[in-house]
VOGU-3710 file (C-alpha; in Angstrom, 3 decimals, decimal comma):
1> xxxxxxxxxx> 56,224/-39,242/-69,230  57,029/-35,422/-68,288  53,594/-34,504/-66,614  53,581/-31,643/-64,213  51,825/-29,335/-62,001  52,113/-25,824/-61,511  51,258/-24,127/-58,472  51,345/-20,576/-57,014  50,772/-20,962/-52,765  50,790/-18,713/-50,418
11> xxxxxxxxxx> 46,750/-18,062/-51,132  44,649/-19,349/-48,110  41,788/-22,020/-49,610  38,169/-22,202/-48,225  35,170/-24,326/-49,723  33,650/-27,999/-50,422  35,440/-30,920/-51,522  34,002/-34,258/-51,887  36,406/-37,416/-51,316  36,530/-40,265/-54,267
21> xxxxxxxxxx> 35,941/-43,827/-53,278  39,051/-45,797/-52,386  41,476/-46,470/-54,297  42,993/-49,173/-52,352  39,648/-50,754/-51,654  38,978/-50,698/-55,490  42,288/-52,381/-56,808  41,196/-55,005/-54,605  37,994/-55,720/-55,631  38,369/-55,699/-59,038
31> xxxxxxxxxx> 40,647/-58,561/-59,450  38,124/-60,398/-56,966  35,515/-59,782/-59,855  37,589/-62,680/-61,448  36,059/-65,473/-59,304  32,276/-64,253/-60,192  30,488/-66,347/-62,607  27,863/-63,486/-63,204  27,951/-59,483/-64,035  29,126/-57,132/-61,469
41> xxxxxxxxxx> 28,408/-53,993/-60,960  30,656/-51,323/-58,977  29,289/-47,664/-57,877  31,533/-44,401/-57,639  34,956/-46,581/-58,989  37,132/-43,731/-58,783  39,107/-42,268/-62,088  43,140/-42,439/-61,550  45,496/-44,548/-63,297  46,195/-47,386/-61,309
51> xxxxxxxxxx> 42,137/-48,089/-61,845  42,700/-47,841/-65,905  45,594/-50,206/-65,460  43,494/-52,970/-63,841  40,558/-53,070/-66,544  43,101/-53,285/-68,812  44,524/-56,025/-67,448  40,778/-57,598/-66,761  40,020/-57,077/-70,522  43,016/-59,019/-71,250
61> xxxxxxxxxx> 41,799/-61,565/-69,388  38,800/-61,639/-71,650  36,225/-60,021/-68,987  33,990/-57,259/-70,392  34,363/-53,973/-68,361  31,465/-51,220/-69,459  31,864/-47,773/-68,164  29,304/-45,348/-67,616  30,281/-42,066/-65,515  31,940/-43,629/-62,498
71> xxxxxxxxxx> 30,154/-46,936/-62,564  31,541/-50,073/-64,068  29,687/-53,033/-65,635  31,812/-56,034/-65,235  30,733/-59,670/-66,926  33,626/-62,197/-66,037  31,437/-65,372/-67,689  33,910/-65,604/-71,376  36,810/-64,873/-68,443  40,448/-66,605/-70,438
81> xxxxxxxxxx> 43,232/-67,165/-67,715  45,967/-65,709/-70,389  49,417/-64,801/-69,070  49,753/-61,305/-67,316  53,026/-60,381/-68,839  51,841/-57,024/-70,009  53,350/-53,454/-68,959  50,742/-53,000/-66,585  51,099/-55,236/-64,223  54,725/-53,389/-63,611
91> xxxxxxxxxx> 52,732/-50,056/-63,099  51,379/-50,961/-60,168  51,650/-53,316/-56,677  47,826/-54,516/-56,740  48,531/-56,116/-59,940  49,419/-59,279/-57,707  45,843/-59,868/-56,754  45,228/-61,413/-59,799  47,979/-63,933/-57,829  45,149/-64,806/-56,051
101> xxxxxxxxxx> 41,908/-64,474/-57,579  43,555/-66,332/-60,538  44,730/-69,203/-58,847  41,110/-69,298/-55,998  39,877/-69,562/-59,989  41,796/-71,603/-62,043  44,143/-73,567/-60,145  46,836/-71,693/-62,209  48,250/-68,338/-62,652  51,519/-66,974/-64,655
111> xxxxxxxxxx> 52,267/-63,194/-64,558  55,468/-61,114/-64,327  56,306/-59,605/-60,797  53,940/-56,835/-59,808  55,338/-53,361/-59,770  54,194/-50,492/-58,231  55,761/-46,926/-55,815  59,570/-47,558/-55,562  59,507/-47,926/-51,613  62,382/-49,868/-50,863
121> xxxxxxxxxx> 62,251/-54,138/-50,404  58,810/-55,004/-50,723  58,722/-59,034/-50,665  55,840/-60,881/-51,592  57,060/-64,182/-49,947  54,051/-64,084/-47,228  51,650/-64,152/-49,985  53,444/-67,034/-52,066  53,199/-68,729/-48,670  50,056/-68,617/-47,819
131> xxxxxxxxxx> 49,342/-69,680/-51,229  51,676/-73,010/-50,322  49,246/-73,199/-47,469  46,409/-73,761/-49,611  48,330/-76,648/-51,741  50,315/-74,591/-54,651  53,696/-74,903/-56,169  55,522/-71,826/-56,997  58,214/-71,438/-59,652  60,073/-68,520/-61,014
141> xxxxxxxxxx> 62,116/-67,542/-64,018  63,508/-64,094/-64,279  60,765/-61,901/-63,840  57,325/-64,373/-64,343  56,460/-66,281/-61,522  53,914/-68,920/-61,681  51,647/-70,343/-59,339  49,536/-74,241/-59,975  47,387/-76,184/-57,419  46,183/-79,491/-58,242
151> xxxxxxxxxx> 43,345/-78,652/-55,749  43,226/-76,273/-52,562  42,461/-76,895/-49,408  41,630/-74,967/-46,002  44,548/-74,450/-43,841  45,815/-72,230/-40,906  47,603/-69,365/-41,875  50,167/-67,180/-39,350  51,006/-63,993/-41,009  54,725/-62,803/-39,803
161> xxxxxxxxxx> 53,256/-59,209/-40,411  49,652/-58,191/-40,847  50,283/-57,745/-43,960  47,079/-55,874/-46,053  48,549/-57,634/-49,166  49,430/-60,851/-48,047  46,044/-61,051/-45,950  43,367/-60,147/-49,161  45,841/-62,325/-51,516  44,862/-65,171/-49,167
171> xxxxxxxxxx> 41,308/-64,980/-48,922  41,434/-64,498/-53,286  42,908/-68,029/-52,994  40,860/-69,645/-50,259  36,913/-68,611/-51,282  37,011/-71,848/-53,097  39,568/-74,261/-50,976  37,781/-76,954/-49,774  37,400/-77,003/-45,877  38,335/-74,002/-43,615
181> xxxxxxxxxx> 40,691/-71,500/-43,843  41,689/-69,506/-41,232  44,485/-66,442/-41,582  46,074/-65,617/-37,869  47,289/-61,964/-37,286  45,384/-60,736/-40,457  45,757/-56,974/-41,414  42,743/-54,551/-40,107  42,244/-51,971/-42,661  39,065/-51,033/-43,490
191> xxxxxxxxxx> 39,519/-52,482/-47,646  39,648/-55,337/-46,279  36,425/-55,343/-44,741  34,621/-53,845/-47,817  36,397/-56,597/-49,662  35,064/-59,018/-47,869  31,554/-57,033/-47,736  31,494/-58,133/-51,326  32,397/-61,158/-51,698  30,014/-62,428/-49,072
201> xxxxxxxxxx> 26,946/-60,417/-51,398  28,503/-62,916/-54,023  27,966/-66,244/-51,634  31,329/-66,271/-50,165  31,794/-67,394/-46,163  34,261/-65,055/-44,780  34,093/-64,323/-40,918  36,110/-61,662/-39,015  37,387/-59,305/-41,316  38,371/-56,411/-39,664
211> xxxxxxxxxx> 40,195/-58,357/-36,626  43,089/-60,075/-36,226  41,652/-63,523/-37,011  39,439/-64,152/-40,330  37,914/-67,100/-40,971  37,172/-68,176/-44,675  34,913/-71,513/-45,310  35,435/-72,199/-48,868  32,443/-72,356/-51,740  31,663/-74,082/-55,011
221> xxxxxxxxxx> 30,646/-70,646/-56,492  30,188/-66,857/-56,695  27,396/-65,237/-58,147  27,464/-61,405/-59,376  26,207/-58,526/-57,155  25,539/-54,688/-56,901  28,506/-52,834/-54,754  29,796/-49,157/-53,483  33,114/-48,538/-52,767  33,989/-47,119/-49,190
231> xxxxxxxxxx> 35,169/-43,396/-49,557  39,409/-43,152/-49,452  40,397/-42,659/-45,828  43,908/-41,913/-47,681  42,824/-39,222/-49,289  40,303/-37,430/-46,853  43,450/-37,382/-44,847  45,387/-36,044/-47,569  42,902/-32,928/-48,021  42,489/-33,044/-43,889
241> xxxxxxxxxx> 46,053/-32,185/-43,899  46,049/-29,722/-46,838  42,975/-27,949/-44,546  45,003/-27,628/-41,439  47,908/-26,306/-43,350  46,331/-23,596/-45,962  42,997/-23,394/-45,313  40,839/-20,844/-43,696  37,577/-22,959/-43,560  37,277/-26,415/-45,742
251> xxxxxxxxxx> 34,563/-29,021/-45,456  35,722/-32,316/-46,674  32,837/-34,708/-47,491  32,195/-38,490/-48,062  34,621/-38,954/-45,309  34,166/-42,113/-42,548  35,941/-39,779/-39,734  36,709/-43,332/-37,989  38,567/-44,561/-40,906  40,990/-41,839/-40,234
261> xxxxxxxxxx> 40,855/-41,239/-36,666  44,449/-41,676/-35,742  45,034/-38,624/-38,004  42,774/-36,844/-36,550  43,605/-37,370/-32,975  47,376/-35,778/-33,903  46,408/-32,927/-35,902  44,120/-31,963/-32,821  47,297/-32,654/-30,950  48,785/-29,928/-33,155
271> xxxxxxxxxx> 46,790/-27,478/-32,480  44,487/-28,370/-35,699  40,438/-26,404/-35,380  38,826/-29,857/-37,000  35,125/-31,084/-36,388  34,099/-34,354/-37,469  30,513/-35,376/-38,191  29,022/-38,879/-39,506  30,546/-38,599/-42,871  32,014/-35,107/-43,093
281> xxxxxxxxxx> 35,231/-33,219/-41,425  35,684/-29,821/-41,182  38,500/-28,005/-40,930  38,661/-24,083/-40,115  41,860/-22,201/-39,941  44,588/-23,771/-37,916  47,564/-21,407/-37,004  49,721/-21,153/-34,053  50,393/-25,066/-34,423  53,350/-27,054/-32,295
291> xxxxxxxxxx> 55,587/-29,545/-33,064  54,197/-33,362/-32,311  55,586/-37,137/-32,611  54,360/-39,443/-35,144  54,853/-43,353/-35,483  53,206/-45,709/-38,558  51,630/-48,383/-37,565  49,595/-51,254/-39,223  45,565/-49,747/-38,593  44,227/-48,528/-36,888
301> xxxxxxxxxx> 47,571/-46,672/-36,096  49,150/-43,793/-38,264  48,747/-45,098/-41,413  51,784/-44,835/-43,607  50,514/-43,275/-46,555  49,706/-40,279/-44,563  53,081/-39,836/-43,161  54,636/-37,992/-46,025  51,337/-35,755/-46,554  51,189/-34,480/-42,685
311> xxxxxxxxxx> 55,306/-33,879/-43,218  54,311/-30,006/-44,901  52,412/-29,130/-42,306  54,962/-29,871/-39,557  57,131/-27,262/-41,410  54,790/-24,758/-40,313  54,371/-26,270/-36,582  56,335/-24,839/-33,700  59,864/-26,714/-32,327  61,348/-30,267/-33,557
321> xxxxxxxxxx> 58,592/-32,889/-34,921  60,044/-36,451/-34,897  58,562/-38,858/-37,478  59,509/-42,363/-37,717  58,581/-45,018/-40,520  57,753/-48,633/-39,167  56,142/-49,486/-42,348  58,222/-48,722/-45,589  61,837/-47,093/-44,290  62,344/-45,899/-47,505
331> xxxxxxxxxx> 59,164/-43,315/-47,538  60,949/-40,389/-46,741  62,785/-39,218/-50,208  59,999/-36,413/-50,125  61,818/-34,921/-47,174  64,746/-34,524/-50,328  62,319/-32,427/-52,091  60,917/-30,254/-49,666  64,195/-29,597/-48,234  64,765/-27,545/-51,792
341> xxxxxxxxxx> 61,761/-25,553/-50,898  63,513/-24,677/-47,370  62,299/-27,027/-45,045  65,090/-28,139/-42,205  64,827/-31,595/-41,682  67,003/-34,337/-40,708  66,688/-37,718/-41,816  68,318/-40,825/-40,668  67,108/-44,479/-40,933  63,168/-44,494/-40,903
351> xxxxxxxxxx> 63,243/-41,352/-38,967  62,816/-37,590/-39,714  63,429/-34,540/-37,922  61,708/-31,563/-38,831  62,184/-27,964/-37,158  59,615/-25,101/-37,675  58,153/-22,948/-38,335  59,925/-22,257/-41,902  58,674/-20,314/-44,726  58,833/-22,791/-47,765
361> xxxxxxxxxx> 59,538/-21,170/-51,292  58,298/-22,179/-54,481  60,892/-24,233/-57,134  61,089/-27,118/-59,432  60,416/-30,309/-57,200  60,168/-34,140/-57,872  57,198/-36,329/-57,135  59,122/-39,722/-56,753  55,975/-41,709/-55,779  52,238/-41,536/-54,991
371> xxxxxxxxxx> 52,093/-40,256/-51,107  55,293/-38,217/-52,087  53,271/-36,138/-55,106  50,552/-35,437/-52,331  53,276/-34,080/-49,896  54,364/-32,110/-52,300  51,201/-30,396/-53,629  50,910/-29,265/-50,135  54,001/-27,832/-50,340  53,830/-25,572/-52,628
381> xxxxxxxxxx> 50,427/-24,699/-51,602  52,240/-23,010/-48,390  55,206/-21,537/-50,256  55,443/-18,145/-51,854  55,655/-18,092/-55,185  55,437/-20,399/-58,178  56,106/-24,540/-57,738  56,371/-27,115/-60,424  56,006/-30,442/-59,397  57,396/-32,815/-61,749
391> xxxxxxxxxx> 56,266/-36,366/-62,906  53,319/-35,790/-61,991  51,642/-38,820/-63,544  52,494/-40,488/-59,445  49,829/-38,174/-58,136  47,371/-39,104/-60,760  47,504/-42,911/-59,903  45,754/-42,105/-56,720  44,118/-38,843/-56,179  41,144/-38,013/-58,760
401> xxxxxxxxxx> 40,459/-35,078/-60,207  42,906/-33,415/-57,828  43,636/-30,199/-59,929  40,408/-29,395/-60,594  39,776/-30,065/-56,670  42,178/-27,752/-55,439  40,964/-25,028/-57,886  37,218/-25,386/-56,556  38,907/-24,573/-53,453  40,202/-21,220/-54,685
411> xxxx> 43,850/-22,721/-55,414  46,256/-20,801/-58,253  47,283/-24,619/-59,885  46,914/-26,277/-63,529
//
């Protein structure tokens, strides 16, 4: 696939954008659709690529998926638990909740590996554990791995990590183990509560989501239900960071400002202008910014997927930013790309350097993965001159409409 974008920066942007629903709430709950025995319904599902690759994959599992606009009729009831060994499922990581919707469903599940943004090691052996929890045996051969449970049944789960995956994979499995099941040091984020926010409008008994300690007391049955899709915190922060960086006075809407508050809280730090209202930020022209410290953490820390969009920006900041990668180590091969555009940054092990303020110049540039594209676009908003960002098909798996954004927003880009 050669898709690109072209961009011509250096133009300050000013205007409205409204913020998608999330994608990383979404590619949850549809494979969760799987343990309904009635239609589901899902508001405002938003329209990137790693959301076509999921209905496809729930079609081939027999489930009809209707579309109208950005809502989605889903009726699991002729559901077939077929083997996921389509392309697919390689396109993206969320593929391996149908790991554990499948198996919460069927006692049985046989797919290939899931796939997904080439950030280093990125086990799935605290999901497969959990699942061993609950009563199944896993086997592999090459790349299919396959999952069977005589029955399941509640159990106490520690989590190494809080693990986001590991921790929604687990309560997939559980809504129908008999007994309790409770997951210790669960992940926080704020997909996992909406996840959970549906499931328990489909008769599920999940407690605690959105602490360390979720509780999940298993149920004969779901029925269907009626649900919206919490607004992408990743990519409010995304266009938060394109605001503070090119813009001279943006208003980002269908935003929850404490979704994204650790964000926030540094680019104020910065030297950022940025007010935040119940479900709005704005962002008026930000110059004279200095140099600041980031660390990822698990939420309601930094969240990963905005380090590599906030990197631009730090070009532009005053004196030495240091940046360091708890999550994924291997998130920094945008710093590769924007180096060709001029940036000076060192990177060593998990950490980055970067000095400023630099002018960054428009050339041809490499998306490598999702967060990377977005760091990138950025990029050669600032720069002078003309930027083509390759492979572009990365930025469409998780940021809708995002041309056609940035040009309601005044940018030169198609």
């Amino acid at each position: 696939m050669n898709d690109f974008i072209k961009i011509r920066g250096g133009k300050p942007l000013e205007g409205t954008v409204k913020i998608s629903s999330s994608k990383n709430a979404t590619v949850a709950v549809l494979p969760a659709v799987v343990l309904a025995s009635e239609i589901v319904k899902l508001y405002d599902v938003p329209e990137i690529e790693d959301i076509n690759a999921l209905i496809f994959l729930l079609r081939k599992l027999n489930i009809s998926v209707e579309k109208n606009d950005d809502n989605l009729t889903i009726d699991p009831t002729d559901i077939k638990n077929v083997v996921l060994d389509f392309d697919e499922v390689r396109k993206l990581r969320a593929s391996y909740y149908f790991m554990g919707a499948l198996l919460g469903r069927f006692k049985h599940v046989r797919m290939l590996y899931p796939g997904g943004c080439n950030l280093g090691p990125r086990p799935i052996d605290l999901h497969l554990k959990g699942f061993e929890s609950l009563g199944a045996r896993i086997t592999t051969d090459n790349d299919m791995i396959e999952i069977n449970a005589e029955h399941l049944v509640g159990d106490e789960i520690y989590l190494d990590i809080a693990s986001v995956g590991a921790t929604i994979n687990i309560i997939l499995a559980a809504i129908f183990a008999e007994g309790r099941t409770v997951i210790h040091n669960a992940a926080k984020e704020p997909e996992i509560i909406d996840l959970s926010s549906m499931l328990n409008k489909m008769g599920a008994r999940i407690r605690g989501a959105g602490t360390s300690d979720i509780t999940i007391i298993g149920v004969s049955r779901l029925k269907g239900c009626i649900h919206d899709i919490i607004p992408d915190r990743i990519e409010a922060g995304t266009y938060i960071c394109l605001a503070a960086a090119v813009g001279k006075d943006i208003l980002i809407e269908n935003v929850i400002p404490q979704h994204i508050e650790a964000l926030i809280s540094k680019l104020e730090e910065a030297g950022a202008k940025i007010e935040t209202g119940v479900d709005y930020v704005h962002v008026y022209e930000s110059n004279d910014l200095k140099a600041i410290d980031i660390q990822t953490q698990t939420f309601p820390g930094f969240a990963t997927d905005l380090q590599q969009p906030i990197t631009p920006l730090l070009c532009k900041a005053k004196g030495k930013s240091h940046v360091v990668e708890t999550i994924y180590p291997e998130r920094f091969k945008h710093c590769n790309e924007l180096i060709k555009m001029g940036a000076n940054i060192e990177c060593n092990e998990a950490k980055a350097n970067i000095y400023g303020p630099v002018q960054l110049h428009g050339t041809k540039i490499r998306a490598t993965d999702l967060r990377c594209g977005a760091a990138l676009i950025i990029a050669a908003l600032m720069a002078d001159g003309e930027t083509i960002i390759e492979d572009a098909y990365h930025i469409y798996r998780g940021y809708e409409g995002i041309v056609e954004k940035l040009k309601g927003l005044g940018a030169d880009a198609e």
